[in-house]
MIKOLLUM-211863 format. One record per residue (C-alpha): residue number from 0; residue in three letters; z, y, x. Coordinates in pm, whole numbers. Layout:
<pts>
NUM  Ala  Z  Y  X $
...
</pts>
This chain:
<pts>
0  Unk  3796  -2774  4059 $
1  Unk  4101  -2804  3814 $
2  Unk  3897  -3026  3500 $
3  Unk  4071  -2825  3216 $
4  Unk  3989  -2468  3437 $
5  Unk  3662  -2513  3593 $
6  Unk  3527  -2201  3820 $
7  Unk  3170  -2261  3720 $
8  Unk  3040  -2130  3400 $
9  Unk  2790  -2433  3323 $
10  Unk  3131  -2645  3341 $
11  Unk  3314  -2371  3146 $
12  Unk  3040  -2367  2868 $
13  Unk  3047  -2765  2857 $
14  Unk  3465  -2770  2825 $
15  Unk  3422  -2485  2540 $
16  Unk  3183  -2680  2321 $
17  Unk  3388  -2987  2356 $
18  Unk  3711  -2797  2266 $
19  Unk  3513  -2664  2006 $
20  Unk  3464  -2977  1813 $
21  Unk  3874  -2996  1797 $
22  Unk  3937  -2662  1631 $
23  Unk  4148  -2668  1317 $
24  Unk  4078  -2302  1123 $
25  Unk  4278  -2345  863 $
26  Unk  4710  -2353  775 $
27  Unk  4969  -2167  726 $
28  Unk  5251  -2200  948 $
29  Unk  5601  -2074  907 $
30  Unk  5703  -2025  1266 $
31  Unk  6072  -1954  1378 $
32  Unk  5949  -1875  1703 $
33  Unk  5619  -1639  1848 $
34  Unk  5530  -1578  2179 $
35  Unk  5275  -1254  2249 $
36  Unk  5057  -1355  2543 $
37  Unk  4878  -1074  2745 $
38  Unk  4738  -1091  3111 $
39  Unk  4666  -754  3346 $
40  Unk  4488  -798  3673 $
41  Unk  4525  -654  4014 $
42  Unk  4396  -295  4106 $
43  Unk  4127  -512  4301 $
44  Unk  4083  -757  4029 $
45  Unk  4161  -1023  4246 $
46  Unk  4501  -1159  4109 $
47  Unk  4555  -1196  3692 $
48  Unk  4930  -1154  3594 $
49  Unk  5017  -1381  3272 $
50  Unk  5279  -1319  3054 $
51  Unk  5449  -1458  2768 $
52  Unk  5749  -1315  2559 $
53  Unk  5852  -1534  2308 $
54  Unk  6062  -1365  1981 $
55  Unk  6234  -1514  1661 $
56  Unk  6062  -1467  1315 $
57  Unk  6038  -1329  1097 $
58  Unk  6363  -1147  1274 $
59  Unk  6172  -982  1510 $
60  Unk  6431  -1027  1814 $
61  Unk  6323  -1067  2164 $
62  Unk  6470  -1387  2298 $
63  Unk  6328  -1431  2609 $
64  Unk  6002  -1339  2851 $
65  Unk  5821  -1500  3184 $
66  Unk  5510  -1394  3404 $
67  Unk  5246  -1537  3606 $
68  Unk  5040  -1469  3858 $
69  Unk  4720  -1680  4000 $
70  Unk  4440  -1614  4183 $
71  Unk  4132  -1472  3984 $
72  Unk  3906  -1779  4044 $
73  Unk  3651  -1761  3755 $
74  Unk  3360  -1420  3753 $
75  Unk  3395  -1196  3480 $
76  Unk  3139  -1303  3191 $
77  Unk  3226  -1231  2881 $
78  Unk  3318  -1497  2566 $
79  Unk  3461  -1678  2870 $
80  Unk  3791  -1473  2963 $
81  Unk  4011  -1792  2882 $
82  Unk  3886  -1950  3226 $
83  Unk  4006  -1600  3404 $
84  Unk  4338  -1537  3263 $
85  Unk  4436  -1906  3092 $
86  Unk  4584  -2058  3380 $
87  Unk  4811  -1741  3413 $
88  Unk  4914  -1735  3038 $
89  Unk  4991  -2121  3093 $
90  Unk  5172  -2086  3358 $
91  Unk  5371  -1787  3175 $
92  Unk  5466  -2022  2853 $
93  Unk  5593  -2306  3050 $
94  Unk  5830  -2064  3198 $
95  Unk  6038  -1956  2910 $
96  Unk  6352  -2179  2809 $
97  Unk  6199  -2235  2498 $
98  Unk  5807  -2321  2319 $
99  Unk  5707  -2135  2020 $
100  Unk  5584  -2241  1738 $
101  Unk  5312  -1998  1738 $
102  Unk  5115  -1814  1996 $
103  Unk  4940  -1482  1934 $
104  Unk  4691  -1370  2182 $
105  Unk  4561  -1055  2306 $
106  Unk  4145  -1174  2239 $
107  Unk  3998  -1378  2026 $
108  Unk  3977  -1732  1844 $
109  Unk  3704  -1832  1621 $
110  Unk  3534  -1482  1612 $
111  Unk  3342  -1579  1929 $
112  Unk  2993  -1674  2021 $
113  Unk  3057  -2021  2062 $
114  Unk  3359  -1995  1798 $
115  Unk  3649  -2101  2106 $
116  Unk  3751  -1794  2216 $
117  Unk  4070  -1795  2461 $
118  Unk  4317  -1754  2108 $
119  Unk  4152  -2105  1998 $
120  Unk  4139  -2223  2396 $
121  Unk  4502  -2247  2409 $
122  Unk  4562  -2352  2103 $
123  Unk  4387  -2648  2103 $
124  Unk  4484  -2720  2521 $
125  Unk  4861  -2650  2402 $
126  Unk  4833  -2831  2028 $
127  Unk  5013  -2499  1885 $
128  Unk  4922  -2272  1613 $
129  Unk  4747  -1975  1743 $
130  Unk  4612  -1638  1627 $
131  Unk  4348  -1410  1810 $
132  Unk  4396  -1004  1812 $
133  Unk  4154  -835  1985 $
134  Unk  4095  -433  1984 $
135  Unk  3729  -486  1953 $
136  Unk  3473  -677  1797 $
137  Unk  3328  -958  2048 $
138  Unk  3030  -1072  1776 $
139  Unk  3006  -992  1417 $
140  Unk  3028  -670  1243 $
141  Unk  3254  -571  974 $
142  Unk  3270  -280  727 $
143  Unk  3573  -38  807 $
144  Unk  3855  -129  625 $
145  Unk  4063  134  352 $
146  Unk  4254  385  533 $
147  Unk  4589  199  427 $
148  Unk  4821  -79  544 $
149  Unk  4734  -396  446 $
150  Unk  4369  -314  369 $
151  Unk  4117  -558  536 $
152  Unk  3772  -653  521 $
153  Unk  3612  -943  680 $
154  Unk  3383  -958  1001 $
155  Unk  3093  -1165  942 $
156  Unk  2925  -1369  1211 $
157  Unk  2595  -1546  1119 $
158  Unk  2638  -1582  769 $
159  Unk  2993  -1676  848 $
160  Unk  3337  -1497  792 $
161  Unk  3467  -1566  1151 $
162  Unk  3772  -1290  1096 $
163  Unk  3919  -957  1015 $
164  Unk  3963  -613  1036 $
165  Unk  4314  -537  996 $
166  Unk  4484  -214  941 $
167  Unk  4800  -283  1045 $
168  Unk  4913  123  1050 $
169  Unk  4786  335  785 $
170  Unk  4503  601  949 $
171  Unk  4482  372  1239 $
172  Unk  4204  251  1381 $
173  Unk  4232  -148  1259 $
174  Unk  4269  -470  1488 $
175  Unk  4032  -739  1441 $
176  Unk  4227  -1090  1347 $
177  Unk  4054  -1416  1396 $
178  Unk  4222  -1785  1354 $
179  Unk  4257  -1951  1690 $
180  Unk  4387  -2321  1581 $
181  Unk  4616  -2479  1319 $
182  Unk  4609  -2112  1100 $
183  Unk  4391  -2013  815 $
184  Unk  4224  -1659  751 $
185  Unk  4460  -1560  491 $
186  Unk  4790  -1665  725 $
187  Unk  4676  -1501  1000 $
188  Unk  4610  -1181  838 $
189  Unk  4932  -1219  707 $
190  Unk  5135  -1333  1020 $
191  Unk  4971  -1043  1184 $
192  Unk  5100  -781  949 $
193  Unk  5458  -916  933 $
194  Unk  5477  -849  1302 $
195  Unk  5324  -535  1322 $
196  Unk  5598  -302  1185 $
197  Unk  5582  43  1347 $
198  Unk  5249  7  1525 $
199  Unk  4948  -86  1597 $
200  Unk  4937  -439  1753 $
201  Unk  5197  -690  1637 $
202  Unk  5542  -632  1871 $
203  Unk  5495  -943  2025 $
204  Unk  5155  -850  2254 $
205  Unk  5297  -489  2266 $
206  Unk  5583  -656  2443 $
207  Unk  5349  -906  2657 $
208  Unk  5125  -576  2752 $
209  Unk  5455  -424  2914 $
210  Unk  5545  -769  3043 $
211  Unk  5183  -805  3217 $
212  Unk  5204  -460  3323 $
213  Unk  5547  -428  3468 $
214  Unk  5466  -742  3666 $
215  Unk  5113  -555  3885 $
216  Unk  5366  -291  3893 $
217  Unk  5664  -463  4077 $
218  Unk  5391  -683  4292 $
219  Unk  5212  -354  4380 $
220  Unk  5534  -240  4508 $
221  Unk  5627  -543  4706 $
</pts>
């Protein structure tokens, strides 16, 4: 059993709390350089594919992209997806020529049961700024946010505001923001909205979806 990515969940829950304790929820980086990070897994869920495509901000350019691919060794339990698809999103990041500065995730960071989802997970393992963007809530409920860009409201997690509702396109259903390490509320909000220009999610996990994707694809193939 690898000690930072244990494949049993009493060891998983144990490494969570203590990388809990290291969390940093607040700053405001100005990053030149993001990487999106996105995982898909095998049409027998048996293999996770990582990837990690890494662009120039607040440009906007792709500058250059890897992928992963391990063997699924952790079950599927919720609030601990950074012990299925972490090793593969590691692996993915050391690839590329260069490190960012910041890392956004597809999941969450502190708007998690435990408050260390796999957004914060990485963060604090990799000592980089990172930023959780999840589709759905994991905990917490927030009111809908304003029909326009920009608006947000905050998702509230026992008596605590653990993230955000986002609407990054207006009459679009919102993303939900959390900080994952080194990055406040209000700069991840932020951050998220300057890199999500035409839709939805922010063009860096757009581009790590099609990464993560396009790698099954081409193993499938093989």
């Amino acid at each position: 059993m690898h000690p930072l990515w244990p494949d049993d969940p009493d060891a998983a829950l144990a490494l969570q709390a203590r990388l809990r304790d290291h969390i940093v929820a607040r700053g405001a980086p100005a990053p030149a350089l993001v990487a999106g990070l996105d995982a898909a897994y095998s049409r027998d869920g048996a293999r996770v594919y990582g990837a990690a495509v890494l662009f120039s901000f607040p440009g906007l350019e792709q500058i250059d992209k890897a992928w992963a691919a391990c063997e699924v060794r952790f079950p599927y339990i919720p609030g601990l997806f950074a012990f299925r698809e972490g090793p593969a999103l590691c692996a993915a990041l050391e690839a590329l020529d260069r490190p960012p500065d910041l890392i956004l995730v597809h999941g969450h960071g502190i708007a998690h049961p435990r408050r260390c989802g796999i957004a914060s997970h990485l963060g604090v393992l990799l000592g980089l700024p990172s930023i959780g963007v999840a589709d759905r809530l994991l905990v917490g409920e927030a009111r809908a946010p304003g029909q326009e860009r920009n608006d947000a409201t905050p998702v509230f997690f026992e008596g605590e505001v653990v993230g955000w509702a986002v609407r990054t396109r207006s009459g679009v259903r919102p993303v939900y923001v959390s900080p994952g390490h080194l990055v406040g509320h209000a700069a991840a909000v932020d951050l998220v909205l300057a890199m999500s220009r035409e839709y939805r999610r922010p063009e860096p996990l757009r581009a790590a979806h099609r990464c993560a994707s396009a790698a099954r694809a081409g193993e499938t193939k093989r």
